[in-house]
C-alpha positions in Angstrom: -3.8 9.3 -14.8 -4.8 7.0 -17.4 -0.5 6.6 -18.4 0.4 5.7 -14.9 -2.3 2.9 -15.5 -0.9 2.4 -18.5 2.7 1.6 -17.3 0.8 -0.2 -14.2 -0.8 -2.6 -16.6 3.0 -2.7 -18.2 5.2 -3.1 -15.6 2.6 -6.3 -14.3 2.9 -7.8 -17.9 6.4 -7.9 -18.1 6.9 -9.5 -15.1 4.4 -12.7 -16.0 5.3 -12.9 -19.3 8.0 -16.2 -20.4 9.7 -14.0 -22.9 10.7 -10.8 -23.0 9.5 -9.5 -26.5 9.6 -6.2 -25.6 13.2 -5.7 -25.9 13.2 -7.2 -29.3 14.0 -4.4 -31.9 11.0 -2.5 -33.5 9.3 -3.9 -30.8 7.8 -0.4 -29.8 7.1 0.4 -33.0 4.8 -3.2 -34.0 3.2 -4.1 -31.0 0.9 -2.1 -30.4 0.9 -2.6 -26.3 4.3 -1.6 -26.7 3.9 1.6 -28.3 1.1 2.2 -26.0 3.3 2.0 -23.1 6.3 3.7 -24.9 3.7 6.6 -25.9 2.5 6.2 -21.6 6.1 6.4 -20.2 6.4 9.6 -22.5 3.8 11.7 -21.6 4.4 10.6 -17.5 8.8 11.6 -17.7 7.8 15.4 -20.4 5.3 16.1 -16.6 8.0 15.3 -14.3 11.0 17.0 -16.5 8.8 19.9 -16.4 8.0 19.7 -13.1 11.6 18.8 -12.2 12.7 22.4 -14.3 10.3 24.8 -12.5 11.3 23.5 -9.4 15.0 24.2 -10.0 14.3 27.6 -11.7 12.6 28.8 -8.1 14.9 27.2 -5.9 16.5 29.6 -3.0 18.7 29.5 -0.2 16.1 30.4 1.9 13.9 27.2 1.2 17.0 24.9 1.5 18.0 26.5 4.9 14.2 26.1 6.2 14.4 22.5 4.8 17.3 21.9 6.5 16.0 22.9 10.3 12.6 21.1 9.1 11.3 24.1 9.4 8.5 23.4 7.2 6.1 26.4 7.9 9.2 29.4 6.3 9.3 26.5 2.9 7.1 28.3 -0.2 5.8 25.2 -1.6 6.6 22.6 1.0 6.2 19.4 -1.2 8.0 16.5 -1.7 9.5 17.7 -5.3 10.5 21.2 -3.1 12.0 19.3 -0.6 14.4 17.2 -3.4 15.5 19.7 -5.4 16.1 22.2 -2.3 18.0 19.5 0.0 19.4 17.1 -2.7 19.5 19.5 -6.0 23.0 20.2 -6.2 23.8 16.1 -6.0 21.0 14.8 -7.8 20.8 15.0 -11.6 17.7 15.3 -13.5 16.9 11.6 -14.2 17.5 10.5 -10.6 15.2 13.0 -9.4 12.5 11.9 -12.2 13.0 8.3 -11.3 12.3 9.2 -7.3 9.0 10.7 -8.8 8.0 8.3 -10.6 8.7 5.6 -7.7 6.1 8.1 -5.3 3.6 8.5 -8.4 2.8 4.9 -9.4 4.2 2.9 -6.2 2.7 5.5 -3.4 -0.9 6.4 -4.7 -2.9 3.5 -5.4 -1.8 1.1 -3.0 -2.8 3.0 0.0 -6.3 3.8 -2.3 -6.4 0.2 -2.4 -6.1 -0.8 1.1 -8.8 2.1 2.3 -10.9 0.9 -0.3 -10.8 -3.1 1.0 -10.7 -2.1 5.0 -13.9 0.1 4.5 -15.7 -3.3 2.7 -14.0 -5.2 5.0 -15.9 -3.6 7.7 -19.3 -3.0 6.1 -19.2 -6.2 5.9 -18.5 -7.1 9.8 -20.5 -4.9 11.5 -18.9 -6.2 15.1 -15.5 -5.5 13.9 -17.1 -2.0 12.3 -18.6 -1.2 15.7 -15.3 -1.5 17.8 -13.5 0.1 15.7 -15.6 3.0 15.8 -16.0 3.1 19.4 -12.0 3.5 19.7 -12.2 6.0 17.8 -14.6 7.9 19.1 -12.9 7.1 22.8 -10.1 8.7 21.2 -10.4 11.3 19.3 -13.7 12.6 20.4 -14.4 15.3 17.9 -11.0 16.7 16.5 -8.6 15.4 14.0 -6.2 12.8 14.1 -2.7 13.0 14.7 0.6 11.2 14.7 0.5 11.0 18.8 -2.5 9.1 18.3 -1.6 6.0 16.3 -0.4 4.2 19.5 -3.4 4.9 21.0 -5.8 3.3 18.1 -4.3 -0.2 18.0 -7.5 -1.8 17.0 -7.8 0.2 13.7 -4.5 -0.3 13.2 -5.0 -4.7 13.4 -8.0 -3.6 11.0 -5.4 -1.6 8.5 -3.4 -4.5 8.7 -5.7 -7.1 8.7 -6.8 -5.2 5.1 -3.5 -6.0 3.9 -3.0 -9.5 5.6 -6.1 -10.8 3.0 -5.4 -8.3 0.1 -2.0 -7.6 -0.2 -0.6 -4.3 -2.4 1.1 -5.6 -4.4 0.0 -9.4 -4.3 3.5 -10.8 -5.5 6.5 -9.7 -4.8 9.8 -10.8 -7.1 13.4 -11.0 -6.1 16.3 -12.1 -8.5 19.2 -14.4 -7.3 22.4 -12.3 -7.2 24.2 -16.0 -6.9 23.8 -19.6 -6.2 22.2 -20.4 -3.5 19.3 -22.6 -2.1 15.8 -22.2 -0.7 15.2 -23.9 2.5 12.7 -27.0 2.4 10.2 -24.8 4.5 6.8 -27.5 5.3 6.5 -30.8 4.2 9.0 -29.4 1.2 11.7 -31.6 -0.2 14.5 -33.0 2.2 18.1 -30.3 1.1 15.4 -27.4 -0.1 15.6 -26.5 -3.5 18.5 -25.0 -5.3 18.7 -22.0 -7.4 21.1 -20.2 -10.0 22.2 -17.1 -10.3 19.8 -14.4 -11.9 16.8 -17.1 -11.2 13.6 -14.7 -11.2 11.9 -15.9 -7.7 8.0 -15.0 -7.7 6.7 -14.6 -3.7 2.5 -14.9 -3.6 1.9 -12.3 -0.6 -1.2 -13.3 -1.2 -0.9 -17.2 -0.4 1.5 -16.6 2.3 -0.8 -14.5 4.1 -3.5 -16.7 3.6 -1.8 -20.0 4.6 -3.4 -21.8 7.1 0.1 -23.3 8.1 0.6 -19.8 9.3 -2.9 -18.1 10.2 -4.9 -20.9 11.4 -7.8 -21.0 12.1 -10.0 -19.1 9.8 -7.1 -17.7 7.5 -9.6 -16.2 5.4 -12.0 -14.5 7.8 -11.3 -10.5 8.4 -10.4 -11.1 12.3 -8.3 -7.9 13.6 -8.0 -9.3 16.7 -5.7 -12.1 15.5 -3.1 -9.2 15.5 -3.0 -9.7 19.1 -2.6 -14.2 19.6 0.7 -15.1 19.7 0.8 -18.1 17.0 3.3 -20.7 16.2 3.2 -24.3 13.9 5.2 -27.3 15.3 5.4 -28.3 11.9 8.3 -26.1 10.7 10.4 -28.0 13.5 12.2 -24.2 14.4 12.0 -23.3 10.9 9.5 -20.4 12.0 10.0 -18.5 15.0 5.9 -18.1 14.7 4.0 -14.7 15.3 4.8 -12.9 18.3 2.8 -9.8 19.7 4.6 -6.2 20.1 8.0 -7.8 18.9 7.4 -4.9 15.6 8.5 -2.6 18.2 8.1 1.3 17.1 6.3 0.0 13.3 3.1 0.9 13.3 1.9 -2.4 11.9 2.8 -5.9 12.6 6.1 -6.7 10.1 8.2 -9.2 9.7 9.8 -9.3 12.4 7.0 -9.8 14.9 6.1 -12.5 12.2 9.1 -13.7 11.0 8.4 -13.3 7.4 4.3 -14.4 7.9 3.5 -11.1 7.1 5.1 -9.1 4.2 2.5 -6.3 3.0 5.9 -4.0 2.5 8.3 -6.6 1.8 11.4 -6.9 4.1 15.2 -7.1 4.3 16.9 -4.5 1.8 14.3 -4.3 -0.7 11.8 -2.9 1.7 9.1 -0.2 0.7 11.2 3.1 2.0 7.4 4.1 2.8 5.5 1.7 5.1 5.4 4.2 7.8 4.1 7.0 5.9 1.7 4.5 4.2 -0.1 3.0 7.5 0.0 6.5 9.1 -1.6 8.3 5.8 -4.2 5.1 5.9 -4.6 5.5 10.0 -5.8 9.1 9.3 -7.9 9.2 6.3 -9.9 5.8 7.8 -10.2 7.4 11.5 -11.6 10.3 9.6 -14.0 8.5 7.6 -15.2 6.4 10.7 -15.8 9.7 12.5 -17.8 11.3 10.7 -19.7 8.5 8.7 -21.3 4.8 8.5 -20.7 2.7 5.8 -22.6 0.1 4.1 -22.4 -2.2 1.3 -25.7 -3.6 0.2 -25.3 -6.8 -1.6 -22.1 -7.5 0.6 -18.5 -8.2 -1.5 -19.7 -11.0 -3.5 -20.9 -8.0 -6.2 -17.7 -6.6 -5.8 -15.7 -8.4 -7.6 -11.4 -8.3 -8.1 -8.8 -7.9 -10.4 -5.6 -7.9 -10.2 -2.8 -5.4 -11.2 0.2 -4.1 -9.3 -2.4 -4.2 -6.5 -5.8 -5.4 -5.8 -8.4 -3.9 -6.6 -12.4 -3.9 -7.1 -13.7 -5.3 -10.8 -16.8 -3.6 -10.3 -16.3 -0.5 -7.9 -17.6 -0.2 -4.0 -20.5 0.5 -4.4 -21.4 2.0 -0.9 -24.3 3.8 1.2 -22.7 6.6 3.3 -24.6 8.8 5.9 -23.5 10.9 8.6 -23.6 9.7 11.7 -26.3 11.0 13.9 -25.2 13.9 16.0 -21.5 13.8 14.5 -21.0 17.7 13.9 -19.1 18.8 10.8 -15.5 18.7 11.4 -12.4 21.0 10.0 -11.6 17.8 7.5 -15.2 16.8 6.0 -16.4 18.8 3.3 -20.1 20.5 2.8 -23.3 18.4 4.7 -24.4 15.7 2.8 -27.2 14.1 3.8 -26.9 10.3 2.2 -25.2 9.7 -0.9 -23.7 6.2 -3.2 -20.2 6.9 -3.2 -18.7 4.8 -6.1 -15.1 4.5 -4.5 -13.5 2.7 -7.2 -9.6 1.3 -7.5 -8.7 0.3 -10.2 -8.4 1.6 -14.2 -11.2 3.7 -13.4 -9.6 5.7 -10.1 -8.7 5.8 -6.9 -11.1 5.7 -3.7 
């Protein structure tokens, strides 16, 4: 855990940094960051090479044909390195199949961590918002567990989810390089002809100022409002150069993208460069929070300002959350909660300390 933090911290360094020192030679060797991280990025590809060997040694025809017919239940170990090596072995050498890893192990844990971690304070903190969202939950699921049927069903947690990301965006910047010349378009108030740029230019994109602009999310852009998710919005300003927000125009996504917001709202990116997993994120994050609200209440004493953030390849807490969690009154145990608790601090920390 502590080297997938440790190329984290790396990968966020490099990409702020003016010059590259790092590829300078004996770099690894003097710096002493550097041979930290070379020491990191090590220890994380011997795990997945051995990972990567036992799952070839035990591969069998059976698994792959049960793969194939996604016939999940007939797979031995029906995991996402199973389902590579037995689908894709014969076509995918060692190193691609390390570097898919690696993209799931550092891109697909702690950003969905991070965005449970800021809804639930989010909430605790508006205990309206808290209280509705609850209620649909309840209206919803009554006392079983979630399931994919019932994310359309749950659009208000849903606008919470991506109301979460809307004020703390995972990751908080995205970059995109130039592939050729070409030029930025003036956008608002920006110079008259846009702005030109050269081929290989590094272009650095602040989710987090976009999503907070109040040229695009007026009023209140930095209020947690869910319900926003549901106002169609649009700025004279840009004179047709934003087609504005527009309600249900995501279509089948489970969140708001950029489509229905024209590029507003980019918590996965868009175009090419996507995140292959935005899907799988928001319904993962659907589950585990309907869960949470279903069997427990939150609160934060002391609200966010003792919170605290920091910022890394996502955002998260500087000091922990630092919650009170009880069971709700008359809320049975379900098949998903573990043993009864009766109140407890739950430090649910993201960050170089863990993930909530």
């Amino acid at each position: 855990v502590r080297a997938v933090y440790g190329v984290l911290k790396e990968a966020e360094h490099r990409s702020t940094f003016y010059i590259p020192y790092w590829n300078l030679p004996l770099a690894d060797v003097v710096v002493p960051r550097q041979r930290a991280f070379r020491a990191d990025l090590k220890l994380l590809n011997e795990c997945l090479d051995g990972l990567i060997a036992g799952a070839r040694a035990t591969r069998s025809e059976a698994d792959a044909e049960a793969l194939a017919a996604r016939d999940y239940g007939r797979v031995t170990d029906p995991s996402l390195l199973r389902f590579l090596v037995d689908a894709r072995g014969a076509d995918l050498g060692d190193t691609q199949l390390r570097d898919d890893l690696m993209t799931m192990l550092i891109a697909g844990h702690e950003t969905t961590a991070a965005v449970l971690t800021w809804a639930l304070a989010a909430l605790a903190t508006n205990p309206d918002k808290l209280a509705r969202a609850v209620a649909e939950v309840d209206a919803v699921l009554g006392d079983r567990a979630p399931g994919f049927a019932d994310a359309p069903a749950l659009p208000y947690l849903r606008a919470c989810l991506a109301e979460s990301l809307r004020l703390y965006p995972q990751p908080p910047i995205l970059i995109r390089r130039a592939l050729g010349e070409d030029t930025l378009p003036a956008g608002l108030n920006g110079a008259e002809g846009g702005y030109p740029i050269g081929k290989g230019a590094d272009l650095f994109i602040s989710v987090w100022n976009l999503h907070r602009s109040p040229h695009l999310w007026a009023p209140d852009p930095d209020a947690f409002r869910p319900e926003r998710f549901s106002e169609a919005r649009t700025n004279p300003g840009f004179k047709g150069a934003w087609a504005g927000y527009r309600p249900g125009a995501e279509g089948a996504s489970l969140y708001p993208n950029e489509v229905s917001s024209d590029f507003a709202f980019i918590p996965f990116g868009g175009g090419p460069r996507k995140c292959v997993g935005d899907q799988f994120a928001m319904m993962e994050a659907l589950v585990l929070l309907a869960v949470l609200l279903r069997r427990f209440d939150f609160s934060l004493p002391g609200g966010l300002e003792g919170v605290g953030m920091a910022t890394g390849a996502t955002i998260h807490t500087a000091r922990g959350l630092n919650m009170v969690v009880t069971r709700r009154a008359g809320v049975s145990a379900g098949p998903l909660e573990p043993p009864p608790m009766t109140r407890v601090a739950v430090p649910a920390t993201c960050g170089a300390e863990g993930s909530a």
